[in-house]
Short mmCIF file of the C-alpha atoms (twelve columns), coordinates in Angstrom:
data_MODEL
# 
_entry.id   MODEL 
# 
loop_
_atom_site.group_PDB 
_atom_site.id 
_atom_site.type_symbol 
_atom_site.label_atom_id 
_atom_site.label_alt_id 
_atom_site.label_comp_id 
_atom_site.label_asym_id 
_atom_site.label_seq_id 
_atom_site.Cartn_x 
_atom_site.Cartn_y 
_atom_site.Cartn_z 
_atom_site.pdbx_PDB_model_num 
ATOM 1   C CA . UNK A 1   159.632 86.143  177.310 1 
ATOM 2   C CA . UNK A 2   156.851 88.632  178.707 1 
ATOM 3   C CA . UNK A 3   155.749 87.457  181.873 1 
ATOM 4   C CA . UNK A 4   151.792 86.940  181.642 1 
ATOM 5   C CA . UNK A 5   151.635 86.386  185.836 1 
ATOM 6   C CA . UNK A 6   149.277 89.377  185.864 1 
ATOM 7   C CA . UNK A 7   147.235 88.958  183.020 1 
ATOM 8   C CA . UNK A 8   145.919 85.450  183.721 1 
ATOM 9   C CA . UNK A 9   142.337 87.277  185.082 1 
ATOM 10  C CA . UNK A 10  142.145 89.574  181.608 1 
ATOM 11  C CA . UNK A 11  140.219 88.762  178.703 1 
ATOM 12  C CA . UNK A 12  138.460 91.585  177.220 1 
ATOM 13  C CA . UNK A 13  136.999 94.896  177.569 1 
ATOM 14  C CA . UNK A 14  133.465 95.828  176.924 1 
ATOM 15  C CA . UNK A 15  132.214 99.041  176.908 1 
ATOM 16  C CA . UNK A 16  128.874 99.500  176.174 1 
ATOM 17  C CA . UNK A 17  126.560 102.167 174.543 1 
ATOM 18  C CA . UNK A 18  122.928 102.661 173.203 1 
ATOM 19  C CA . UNK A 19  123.137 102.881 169.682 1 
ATOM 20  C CA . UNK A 20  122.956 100.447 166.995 1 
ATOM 21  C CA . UNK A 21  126.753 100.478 166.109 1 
ATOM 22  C CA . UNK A 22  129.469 98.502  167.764 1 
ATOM 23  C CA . UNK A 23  132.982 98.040  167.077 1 
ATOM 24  C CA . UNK A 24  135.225 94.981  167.716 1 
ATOM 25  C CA . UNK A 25  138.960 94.997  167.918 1 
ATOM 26  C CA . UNK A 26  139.589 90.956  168.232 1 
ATOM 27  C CA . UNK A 27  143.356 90.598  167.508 1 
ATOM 28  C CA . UNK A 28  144.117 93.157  169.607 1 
ATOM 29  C CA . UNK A 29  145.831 91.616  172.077 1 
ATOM 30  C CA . UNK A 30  149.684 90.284  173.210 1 
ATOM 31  C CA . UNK A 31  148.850 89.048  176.665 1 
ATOM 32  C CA . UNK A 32  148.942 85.544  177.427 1 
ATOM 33  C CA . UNK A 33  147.696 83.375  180.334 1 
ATOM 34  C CA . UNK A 34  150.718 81.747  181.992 1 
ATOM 35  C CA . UNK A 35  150.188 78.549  181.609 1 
ATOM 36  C CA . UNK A 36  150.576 78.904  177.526 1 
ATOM 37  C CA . UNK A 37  153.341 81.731  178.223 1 
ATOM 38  C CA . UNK A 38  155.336 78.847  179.230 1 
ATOM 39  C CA . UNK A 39  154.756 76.666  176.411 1 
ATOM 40  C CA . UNK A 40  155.388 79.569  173.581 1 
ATOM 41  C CA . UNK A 41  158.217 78.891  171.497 1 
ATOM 42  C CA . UNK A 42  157.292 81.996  169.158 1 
ATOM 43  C CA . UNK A 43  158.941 85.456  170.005 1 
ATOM 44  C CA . UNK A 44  157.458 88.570  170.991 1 
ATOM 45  C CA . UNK A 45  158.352 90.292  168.328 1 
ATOM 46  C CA . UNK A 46  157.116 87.332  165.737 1 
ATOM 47  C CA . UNK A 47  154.348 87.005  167.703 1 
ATOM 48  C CA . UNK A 48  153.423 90.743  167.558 1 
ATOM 49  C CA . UNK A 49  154.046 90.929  163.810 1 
ATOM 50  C CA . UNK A 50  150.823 88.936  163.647 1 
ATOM 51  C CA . UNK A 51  148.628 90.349  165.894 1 
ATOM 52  C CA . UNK A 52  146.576 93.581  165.170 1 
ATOM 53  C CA . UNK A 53  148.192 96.138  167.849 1 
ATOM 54  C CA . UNK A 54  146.799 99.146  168.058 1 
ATOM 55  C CA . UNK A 55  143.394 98.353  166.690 1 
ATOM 56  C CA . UNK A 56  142.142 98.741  170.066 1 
ATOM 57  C CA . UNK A 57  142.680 102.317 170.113 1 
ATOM 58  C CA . UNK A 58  141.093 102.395 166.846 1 
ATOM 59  C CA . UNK A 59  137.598 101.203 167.609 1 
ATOM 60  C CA . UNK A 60  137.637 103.490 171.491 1 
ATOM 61  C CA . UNK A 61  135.924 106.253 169.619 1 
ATOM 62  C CA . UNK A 62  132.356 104.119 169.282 1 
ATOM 63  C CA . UNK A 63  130.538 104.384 172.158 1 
ATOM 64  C CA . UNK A 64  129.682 100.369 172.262 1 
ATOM 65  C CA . UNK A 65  133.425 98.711  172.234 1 
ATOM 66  C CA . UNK A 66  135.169 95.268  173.077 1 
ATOM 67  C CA . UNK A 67  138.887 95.257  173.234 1 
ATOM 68  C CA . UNK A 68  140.006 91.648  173.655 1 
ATOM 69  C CA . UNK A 69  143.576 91.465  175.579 1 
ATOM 70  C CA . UNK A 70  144.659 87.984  174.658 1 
ATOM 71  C CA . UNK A 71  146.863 87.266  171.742 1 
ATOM 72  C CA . UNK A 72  145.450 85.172  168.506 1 
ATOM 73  C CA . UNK A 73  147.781 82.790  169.539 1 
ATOM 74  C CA . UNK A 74  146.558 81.594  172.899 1 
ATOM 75  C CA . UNK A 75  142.714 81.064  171.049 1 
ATOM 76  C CA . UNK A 76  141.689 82.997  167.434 1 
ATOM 77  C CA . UNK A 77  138.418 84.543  168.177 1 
ATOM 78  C CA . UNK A 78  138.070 84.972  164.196 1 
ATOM 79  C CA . UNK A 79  138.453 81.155  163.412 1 
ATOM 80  C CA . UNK A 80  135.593 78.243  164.009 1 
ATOM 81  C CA . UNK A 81  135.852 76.932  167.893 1 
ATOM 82  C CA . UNK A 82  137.212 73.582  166.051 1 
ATOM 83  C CA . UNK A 83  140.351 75.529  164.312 1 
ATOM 84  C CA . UNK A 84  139.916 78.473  167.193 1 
ATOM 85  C CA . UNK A 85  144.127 76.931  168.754 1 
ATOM 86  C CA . UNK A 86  146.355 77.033  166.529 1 
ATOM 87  C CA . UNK A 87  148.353 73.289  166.929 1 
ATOM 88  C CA . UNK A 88  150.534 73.037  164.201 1 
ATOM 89  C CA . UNK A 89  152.024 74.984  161.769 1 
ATOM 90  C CA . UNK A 90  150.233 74.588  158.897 1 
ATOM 91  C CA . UNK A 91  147.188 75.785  161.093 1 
ATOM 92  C CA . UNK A 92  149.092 79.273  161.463 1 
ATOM 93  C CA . UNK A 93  151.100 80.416  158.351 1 
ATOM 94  C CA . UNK A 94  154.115 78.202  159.110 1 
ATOM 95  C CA . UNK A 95  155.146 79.402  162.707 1 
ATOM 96  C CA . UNK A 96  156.448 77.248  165.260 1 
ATOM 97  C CA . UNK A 97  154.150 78.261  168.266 1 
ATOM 98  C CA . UNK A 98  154.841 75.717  170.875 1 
ATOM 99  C CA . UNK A 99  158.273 74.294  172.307 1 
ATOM 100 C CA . UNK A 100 156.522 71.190  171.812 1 
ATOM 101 C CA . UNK A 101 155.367 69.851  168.473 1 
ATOM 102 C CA . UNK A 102 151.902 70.301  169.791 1 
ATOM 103 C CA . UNK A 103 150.017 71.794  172.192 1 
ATOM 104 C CA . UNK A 104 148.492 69.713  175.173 1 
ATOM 105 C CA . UNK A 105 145.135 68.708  174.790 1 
ATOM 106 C CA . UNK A 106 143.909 69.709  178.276 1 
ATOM 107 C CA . UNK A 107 145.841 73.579  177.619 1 
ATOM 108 C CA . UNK A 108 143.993 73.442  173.699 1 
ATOM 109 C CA . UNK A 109 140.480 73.112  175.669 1 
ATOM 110 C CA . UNK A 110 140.800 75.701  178.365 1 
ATOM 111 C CA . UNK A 111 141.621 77.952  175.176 1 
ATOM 112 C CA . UNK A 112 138.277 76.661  173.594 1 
ATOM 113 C CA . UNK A 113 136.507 77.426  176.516 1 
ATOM 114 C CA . UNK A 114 137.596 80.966  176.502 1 
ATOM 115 C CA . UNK A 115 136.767 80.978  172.976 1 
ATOM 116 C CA . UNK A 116 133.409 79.915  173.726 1 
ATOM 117 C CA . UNK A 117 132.600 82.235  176.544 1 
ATOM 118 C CA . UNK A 118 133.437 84.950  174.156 1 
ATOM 119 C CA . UNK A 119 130.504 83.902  171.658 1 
ATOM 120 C CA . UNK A 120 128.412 83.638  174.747 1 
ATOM 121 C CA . UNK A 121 129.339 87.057  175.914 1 
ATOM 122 C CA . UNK A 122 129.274 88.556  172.481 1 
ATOM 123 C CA . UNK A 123 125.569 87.057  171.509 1 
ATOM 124 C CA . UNK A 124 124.388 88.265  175.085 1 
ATOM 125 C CA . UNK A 125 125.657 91.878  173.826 1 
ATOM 126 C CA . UNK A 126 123.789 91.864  170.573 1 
ATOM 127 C CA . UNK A 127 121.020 90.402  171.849 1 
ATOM 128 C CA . UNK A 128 120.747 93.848  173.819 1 
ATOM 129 C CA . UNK A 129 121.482 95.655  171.090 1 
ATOM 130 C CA . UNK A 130 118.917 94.203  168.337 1 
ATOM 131 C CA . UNK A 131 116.155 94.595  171.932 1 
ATOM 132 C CA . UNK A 132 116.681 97.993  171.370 1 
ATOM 133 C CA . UNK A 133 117.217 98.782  167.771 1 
ATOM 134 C CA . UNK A 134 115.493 96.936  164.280 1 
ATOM 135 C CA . UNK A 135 118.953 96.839  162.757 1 
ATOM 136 C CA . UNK A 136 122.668 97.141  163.563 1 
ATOM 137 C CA . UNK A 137 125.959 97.103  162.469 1 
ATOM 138 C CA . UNK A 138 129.317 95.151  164.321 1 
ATOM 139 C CA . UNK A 139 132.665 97.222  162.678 1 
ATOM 140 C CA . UNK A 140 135.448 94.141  162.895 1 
ATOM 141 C CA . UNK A 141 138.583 96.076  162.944 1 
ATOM 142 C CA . UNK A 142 141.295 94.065  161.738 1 
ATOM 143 C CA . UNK A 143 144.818 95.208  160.443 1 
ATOM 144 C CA . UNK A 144 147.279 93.226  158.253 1 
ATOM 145 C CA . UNK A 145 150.794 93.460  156.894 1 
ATOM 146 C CA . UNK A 146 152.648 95.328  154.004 1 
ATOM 147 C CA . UNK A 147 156.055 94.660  154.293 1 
ATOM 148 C CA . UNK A 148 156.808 90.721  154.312 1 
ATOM 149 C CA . UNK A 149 159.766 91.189  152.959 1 
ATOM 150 C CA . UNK A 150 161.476 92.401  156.139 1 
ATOM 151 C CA . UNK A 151 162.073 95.868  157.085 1 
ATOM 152 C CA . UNK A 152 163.862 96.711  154.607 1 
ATOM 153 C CA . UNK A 153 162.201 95.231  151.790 1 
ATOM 154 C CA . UNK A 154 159.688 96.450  149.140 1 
ATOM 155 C CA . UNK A 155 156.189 97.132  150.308 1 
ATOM 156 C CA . UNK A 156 152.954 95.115  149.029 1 
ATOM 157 C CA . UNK A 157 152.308 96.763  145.755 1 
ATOM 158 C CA . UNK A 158 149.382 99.111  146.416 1 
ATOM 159 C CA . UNK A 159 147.198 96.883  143.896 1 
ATOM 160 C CA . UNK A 160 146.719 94.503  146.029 1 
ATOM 161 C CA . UNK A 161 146.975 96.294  149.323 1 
ATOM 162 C CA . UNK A 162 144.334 98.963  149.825 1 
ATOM 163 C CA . UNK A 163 144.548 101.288 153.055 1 
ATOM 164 C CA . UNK A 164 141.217 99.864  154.051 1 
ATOM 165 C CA . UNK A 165 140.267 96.372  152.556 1 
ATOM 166 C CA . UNK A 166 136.575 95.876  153.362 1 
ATOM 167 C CA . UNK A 167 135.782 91.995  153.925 1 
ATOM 168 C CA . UNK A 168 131.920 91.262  152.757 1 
ATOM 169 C CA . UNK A 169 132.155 87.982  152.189 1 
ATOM 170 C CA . UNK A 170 129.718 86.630  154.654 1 
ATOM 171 C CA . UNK A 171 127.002 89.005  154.303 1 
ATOM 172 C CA . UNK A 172 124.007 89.157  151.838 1 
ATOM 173 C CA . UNK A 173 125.440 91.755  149.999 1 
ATOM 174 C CA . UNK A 174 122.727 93.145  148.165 1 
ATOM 175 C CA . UNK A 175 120.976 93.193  151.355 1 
ATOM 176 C CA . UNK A 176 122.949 95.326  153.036 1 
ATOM 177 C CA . UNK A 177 124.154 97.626  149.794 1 
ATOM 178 C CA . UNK A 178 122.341 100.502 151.406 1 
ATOM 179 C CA . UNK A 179 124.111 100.677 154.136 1 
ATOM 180 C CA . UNK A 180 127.978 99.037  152.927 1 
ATOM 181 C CA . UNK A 181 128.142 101.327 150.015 1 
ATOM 182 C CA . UNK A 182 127.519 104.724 152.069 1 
ATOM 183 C CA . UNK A 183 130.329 103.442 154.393 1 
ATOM 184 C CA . UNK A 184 132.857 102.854 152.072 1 
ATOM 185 C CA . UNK A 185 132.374 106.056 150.208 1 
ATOM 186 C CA . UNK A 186 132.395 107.864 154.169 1 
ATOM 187 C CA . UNK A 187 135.813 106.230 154.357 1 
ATOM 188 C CA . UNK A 188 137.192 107.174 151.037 1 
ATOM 189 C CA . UNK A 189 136.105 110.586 151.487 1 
ATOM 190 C CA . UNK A 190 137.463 111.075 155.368 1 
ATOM 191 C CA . UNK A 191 140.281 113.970 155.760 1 
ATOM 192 C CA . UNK A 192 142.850 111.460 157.145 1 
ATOM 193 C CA . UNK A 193 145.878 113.807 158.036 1 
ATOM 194 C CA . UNK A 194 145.620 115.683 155.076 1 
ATOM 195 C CA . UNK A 195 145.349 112.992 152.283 1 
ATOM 196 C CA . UNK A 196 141.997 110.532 151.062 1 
ATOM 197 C CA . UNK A 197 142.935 106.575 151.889 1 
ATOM 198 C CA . UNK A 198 142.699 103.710 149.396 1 
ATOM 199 C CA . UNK A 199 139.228 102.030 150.260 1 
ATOM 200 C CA . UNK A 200 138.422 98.411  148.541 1 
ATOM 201 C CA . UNK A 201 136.573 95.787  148.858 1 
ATOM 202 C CA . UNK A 202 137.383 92.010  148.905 1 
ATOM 203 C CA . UNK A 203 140.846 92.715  147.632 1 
ATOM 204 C CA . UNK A 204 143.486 91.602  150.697 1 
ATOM 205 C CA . UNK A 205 140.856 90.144  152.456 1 
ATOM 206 C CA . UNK A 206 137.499 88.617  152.134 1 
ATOM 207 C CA . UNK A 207 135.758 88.937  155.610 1 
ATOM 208 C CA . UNK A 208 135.498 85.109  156.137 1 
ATOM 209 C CA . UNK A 209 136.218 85.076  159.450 1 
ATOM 210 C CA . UNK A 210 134.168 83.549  162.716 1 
ATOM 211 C CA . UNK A 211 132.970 87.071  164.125 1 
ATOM 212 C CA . UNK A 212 130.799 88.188  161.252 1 
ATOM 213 C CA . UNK A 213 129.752 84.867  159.897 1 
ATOM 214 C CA . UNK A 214 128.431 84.658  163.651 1 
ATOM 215 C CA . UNK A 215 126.645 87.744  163.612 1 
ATOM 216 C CA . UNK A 216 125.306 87.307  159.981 1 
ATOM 217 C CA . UNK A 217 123.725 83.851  161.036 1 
ATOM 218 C CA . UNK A 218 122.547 84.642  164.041 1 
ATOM 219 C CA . UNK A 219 120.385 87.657  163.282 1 
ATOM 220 C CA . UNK A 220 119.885 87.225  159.603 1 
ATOM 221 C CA . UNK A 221 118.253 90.372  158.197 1 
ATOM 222 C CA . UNK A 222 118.796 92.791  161.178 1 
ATOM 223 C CA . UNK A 223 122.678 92.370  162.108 1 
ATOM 224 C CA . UNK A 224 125.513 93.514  159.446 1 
ATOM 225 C CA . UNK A 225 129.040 92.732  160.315 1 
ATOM 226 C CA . UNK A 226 131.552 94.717  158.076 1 
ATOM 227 C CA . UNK A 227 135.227 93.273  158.548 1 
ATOM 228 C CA . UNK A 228 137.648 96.407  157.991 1 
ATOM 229 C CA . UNK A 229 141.268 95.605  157.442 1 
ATOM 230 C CA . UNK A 230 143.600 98.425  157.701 1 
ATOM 231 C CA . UNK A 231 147.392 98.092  156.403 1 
ATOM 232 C CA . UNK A 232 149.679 98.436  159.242 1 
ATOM 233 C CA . UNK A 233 150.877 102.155 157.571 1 
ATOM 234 C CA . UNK A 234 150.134 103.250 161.424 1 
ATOM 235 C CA . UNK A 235 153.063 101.618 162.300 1 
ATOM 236 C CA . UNK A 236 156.554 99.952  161.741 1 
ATOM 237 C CA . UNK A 237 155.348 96.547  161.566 1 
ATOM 238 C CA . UNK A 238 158.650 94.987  162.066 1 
ATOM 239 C CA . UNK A 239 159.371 97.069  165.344 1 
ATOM 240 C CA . UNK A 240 155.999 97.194  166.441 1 
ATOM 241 C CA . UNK A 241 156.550 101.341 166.580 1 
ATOM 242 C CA . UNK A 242 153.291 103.049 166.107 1 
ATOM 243 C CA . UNK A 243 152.947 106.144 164.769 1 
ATOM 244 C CA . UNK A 244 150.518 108.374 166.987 1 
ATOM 245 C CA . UNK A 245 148.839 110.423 164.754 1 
ATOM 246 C CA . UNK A 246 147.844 107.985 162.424 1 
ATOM 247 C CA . UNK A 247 146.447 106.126 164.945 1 
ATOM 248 C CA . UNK A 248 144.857 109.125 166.067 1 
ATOM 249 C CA . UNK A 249 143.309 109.633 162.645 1 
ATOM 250 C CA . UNK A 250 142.114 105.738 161.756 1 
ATOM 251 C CA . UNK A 251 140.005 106.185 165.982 1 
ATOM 252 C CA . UNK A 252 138.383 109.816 164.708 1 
ATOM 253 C CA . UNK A 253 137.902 107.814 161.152 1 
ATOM 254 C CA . UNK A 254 135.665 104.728 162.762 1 
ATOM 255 C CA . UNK A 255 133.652 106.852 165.438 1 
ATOM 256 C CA . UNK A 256 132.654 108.599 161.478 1 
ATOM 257 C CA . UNK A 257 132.011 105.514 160.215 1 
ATOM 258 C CA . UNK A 258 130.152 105.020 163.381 1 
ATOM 259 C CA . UNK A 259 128.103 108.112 162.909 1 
ATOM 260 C CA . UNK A 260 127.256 108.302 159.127 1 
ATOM 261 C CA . UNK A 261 125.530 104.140 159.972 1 
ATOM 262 C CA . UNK A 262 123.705 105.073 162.976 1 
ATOM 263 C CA . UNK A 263 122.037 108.173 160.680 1 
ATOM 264 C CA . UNK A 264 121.352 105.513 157.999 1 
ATOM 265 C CA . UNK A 265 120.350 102.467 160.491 1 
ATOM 266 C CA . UNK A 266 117.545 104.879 161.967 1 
ATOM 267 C CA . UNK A 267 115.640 106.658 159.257 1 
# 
């Protein structure tokens, strides 16, 4: 097990900027705060397979960033604050988490209360941002898996597993058409290495989760929050290997996502 001594003081990064677009990488992190280290039946290689490495370095290219360094599994910044610990589980695609059959109620509500400082430190952040600009856009970068089959086994037919699934469910779509469509066609259209990517919307993925229902309830008409999902083709998802370039290529593709909404947020 990965000892989590040092990382008991680390929760997230935030860098800031002053434009209207900020990027989120929520499920990027493996760390773990000792005292649920200890109670973590799940391996670090299972637990990995879950998480969204690497989507940190994805979203560093955006001037206004947050790179959260604790895992999903300690408190799921993209689930409700009541569902935000995974107990059981059912709660968590079937994994046995805890060496226990459940987590300790005093351990589940210091999670929630990390959970909930997040929300407090995320709506102080926008609040700054919508002070300074009409409208803005949050890009949730998320990643998800191809190859469930194990390493060796058939990929996710590409029908139902774009490159980039776009999540809108949570947003007034019409709404925000002006500004969604532009973005998808700027990723479609992106020299990534040498080839186009598969861009789609609502296919994998919805968008349902906490972060941009927050965002599109809390500033209804001036905040967009665009959940991006890309397939883990960055990186061996069952050895956690990434592949450099690509990664490379997916931070130089959302700092031009980045670029092409700021030009339409400000005409």
């Amino acid at each position: 097990m990965t000892d989590n001594s040092s990382h008991d003081q680390r929760l997230w990064t935030v860098q800031h900027g002053t434009g209207p677009v900020l990027a989120t990488a929520i499920h990027d992190g493996h760390e773990l705060r000792s005292q649920i280290a200890a109670q973590m039946s799940l391996s670090d290689p299972d637990r990995l397979r879950e998480e969204d490495p690497f989507t940190g370095e994805a979203v560093r290219g955006v001037p206004t960033h947050i790179v959260v360094h604790r895992s999903r599994f300690e408190f799921d910044l993209n689930r409700g604050s009541e569902g935000g610990v995974y107990r059981t589980p059912a709660e968590c695609w079937g994994l046995r988490v805890w060496n226990s059959e459940s987590l300790a109620d005093d351990l589940v509500q210091q999670s929630l209360d990390l959970h909930a400082e997040y929300y407090r430190m995320l709506g102080n952040l926008l609040d700054q941002v919508a002070k300074r600009h009409e409208r803005f856009l949050l890009i949730d970068v998320h990643s998800y898996n191809h190859r469930r089959d194990g390493p060796n086994g058939p990929p996710t037919a590409q029908e139902v597993a774009p490159d980039i699934n776009i999540g809108t469910f949570s947003m007034p779509r019409d709404e925000w058409a002006y500004l969604v469509d532009p973005l998808m066609e700027a990723m479609a259209t992106f020299d990534f290495n040498g080839r186009r990517l598969d861009v789609r919307e609502n296919v994998a993925f919805q968008g349902k989760g906490e972060q941009t229902r927050f965002v599109h309830d809390r500033y209804p008409g001036r905040g967009c929050a665009i959940a991006l999902e890309f397939k883990k083709f960055f990186m061996d998802e069952w050895s956690g290997e990434p592949h450099q370039q690509e990664i490379a290529a997916m931070r130089n593709l959302i700092a031009h996502v980045a670029r092409v909404a700021e030009d339409l947020l400000t005409r």
